[in-house]
N, C-alpha and C positions, 0 to 999 in steps of 0.2 A: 504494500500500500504506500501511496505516494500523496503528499500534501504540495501542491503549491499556493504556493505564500506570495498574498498579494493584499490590495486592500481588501479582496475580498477572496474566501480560501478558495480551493477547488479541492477535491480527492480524485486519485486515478489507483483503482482498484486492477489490479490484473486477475483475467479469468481466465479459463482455457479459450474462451472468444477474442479476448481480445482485454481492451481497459473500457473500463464502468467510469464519466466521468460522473462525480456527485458536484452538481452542483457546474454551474459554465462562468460566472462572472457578468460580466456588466454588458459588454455588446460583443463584436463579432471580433473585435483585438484580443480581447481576453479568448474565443475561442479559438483562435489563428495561436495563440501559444500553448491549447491543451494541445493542439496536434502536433505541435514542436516538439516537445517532452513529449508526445508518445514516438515520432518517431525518435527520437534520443533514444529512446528504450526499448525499441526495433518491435514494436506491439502496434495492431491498429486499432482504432475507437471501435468498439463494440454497441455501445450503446450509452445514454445521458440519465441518469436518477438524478431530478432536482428533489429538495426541500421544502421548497414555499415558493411561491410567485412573486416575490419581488425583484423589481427589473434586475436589481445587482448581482441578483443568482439564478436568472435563466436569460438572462441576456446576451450570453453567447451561444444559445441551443441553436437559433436560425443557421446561424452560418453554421455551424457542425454537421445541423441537416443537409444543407445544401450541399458540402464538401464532401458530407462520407454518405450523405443515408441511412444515418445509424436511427435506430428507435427511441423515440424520446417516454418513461417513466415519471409520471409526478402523481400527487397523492388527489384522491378527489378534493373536490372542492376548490381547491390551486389549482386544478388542469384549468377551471375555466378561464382563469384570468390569463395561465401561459398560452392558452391559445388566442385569447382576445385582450391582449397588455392595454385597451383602453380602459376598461372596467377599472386598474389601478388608480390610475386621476380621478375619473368619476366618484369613485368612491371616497376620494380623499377629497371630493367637493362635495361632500354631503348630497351626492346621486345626482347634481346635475352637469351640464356642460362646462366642462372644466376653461377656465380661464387658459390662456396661452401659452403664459410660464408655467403652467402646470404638462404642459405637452411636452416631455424632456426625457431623454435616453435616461437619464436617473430615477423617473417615476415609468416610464412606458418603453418596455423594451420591443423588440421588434418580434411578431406574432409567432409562432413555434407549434409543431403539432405537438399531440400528445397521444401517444400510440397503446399506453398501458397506464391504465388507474388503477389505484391501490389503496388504502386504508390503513391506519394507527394499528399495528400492531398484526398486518399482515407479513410475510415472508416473499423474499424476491429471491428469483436463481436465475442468472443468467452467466452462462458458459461453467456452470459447473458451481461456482459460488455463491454459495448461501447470502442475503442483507435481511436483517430487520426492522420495518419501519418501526420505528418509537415514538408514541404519543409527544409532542413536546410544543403544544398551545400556545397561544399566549401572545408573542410575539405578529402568525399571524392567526387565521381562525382556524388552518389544519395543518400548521406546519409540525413535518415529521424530522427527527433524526436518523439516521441510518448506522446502523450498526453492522459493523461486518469484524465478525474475529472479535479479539479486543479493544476495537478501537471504534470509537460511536463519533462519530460525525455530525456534532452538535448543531449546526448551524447557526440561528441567532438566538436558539435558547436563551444563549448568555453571551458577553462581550466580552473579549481583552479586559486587561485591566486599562491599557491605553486609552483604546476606543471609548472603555467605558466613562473614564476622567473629560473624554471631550467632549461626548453629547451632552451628560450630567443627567439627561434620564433617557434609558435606551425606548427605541420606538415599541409601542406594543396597541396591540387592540384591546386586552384584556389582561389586567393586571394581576387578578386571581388566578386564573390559568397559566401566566408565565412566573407565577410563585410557585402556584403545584409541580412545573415542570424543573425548577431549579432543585426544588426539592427532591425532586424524583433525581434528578443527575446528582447531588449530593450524594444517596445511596445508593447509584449503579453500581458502581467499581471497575467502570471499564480500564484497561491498565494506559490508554489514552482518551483523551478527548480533544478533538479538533473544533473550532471554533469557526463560526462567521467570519468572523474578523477575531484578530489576534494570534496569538504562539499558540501550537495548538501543547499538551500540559499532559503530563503524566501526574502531576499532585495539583487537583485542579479546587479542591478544597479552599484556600483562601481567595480566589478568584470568582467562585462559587458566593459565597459568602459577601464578597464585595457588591455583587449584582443583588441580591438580596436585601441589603441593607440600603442602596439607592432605591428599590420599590417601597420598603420597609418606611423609608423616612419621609419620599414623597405621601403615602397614602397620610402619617400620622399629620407631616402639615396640611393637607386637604380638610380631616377631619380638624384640623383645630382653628383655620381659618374659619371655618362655616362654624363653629359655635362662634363665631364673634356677628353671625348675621348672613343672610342669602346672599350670591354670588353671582352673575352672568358668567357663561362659557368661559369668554374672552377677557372677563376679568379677572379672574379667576387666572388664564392663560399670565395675562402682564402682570401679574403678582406674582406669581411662580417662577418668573423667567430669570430675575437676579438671584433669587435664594437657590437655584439649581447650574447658574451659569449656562442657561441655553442659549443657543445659535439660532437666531430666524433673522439672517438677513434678505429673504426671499421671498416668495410666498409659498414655495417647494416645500424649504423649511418650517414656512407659519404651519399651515396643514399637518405637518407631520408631527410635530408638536403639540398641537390641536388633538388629535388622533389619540394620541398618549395616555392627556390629560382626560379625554374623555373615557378611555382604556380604563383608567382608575374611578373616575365618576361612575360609571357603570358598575363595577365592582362591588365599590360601596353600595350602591343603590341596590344590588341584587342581596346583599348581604345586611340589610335593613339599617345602614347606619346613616343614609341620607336621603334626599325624597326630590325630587319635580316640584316646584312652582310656579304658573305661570301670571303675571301680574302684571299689565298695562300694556301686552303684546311682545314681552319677554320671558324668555327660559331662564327660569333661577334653579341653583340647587341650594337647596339649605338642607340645615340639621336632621333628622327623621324625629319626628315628635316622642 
């Protein structure tokens, strides 16, 4: 098994087929270099296992396809976005027609079949080698890990420790579900873990823990701002944004940020600590009574 290390990782799994790549990078450069290192390694692409649908990790599946016609793998529910990369902006404009800087190789990668769907906790063999997808939520709404051997190819489970000091809160949909999945990779014991982004870690335990304690901190400031009184979305947003040291120079960034903070709103709300109010044509959240 082979890691390259980039901003965003890749894995190249060798089979008796050929290499499995998990995961392609951001556009068609990132997939112009899995086939470099595969030819380095005198193996050819066999086939693409992504993660989750965000452009940064199937955004070199097109050009893969085109070049080799290998068969592209991803879990339901992300297939539909890697086939249709609009649905990403839309959805990060709250379902409608996304503004312009929202149309950007960074949110919409270029369209990619998807030849094999698969499920949390189903089993993949191709050329001989065993993967299991691993429930690992949170980050997006079915993003899986893959496990092959000892070595679980976390995806954005969790972050670097790097990455994770830059965002200051990593992106997620649901903040409960990517606690459950930290948790859950805390007692795997794969004897590696590969990362989204970052080194990938043989003692991945304090790195673990660091992701944890940034969901940890944001939810309790959330609940302690709303006992001082109801919040809109976005203020909620520009209040948050110096105590966590986030980046929205954009509007790529506003949304994704957005997203996050809603990730957590929801959270709370399913778990009864905080409620909806709507008052003079405004979305408040306040306290749960």
């Amino acid at each position: 098994m082979h890691v390259l290390r980039a901003a965003v990782n890749c894995g190249l799994v060798e089979t008796d087929a050929g290499l499995v790549a998990i995961d392609t990078g951001l556009d068609r450069g990132a997939g112009n270099k899995i086939l470099r290192h595969a030819q380095e390694l005198g193996l050819p692409l066999a086939a693409i296992v992504n993660t989750h649908a965000h452009a940064d990790h199937h955004g070199g599946n097109a050009q893969l396809v085109r070049r080799t016609g290998v068969p592209v793998h991803a879990p339901a529910v992300e297939a539909a976005v890697i086939r249709e990369p609009g649905f990403e902006p839309v959805y990060l404009f709250c379902g409608a027609e996304p503004v312009a800087a929202l149309r950007n190789r960074f949110l919409q990668a270029e369209p990619s079949p998807v030849d094999h769907v698969f499920r949390a906790g189903e089993r993949i063999t191709i050329g001989g080698r065993e993967m299991e997808a691993v429930d690992l939520g949170g980050h997006s709404l079915a993003q899986v890990g893959i496990r092959v051997g000892e070595v679980l190819f976390a995806a954005d489970a969790f972050f670097g420790q790097e990455p994770l000091a830059k965002h200051g809160i990593p992106f997620l949909v649901d903040a409960g579900r990517m606690r459950d999945s930290l948790l859950r990779l805390a007692s795997d014991g794969a004897e590696w873990m590969v990362p989204g982004h970052g080194d990938a870690l043989r003692e991945p335990e304090p790195t673990l823990r660091a992701n944890l304690a940034v969901l940890d901190r944001a939810t309790a400031w959330i609940g302690e701002r709303l006992r001082h009184g109801p919040a809109a979305t976005e203020d909620l947003l520009a209040e948050i944004t110096p105590v966590f040291g986030l980046r929205m120079t954009d509007p790529g960034s506003f949304v994704l940020n957005r997203t996050a903070l809603l990730g957590f709103l929801s959270t709370l709300e399913r778990e009864g600590a905080v409620a909806v109010a709507l008052e003079a044509g405004r979305w408040l959240w306040t306290e749960a009574a």
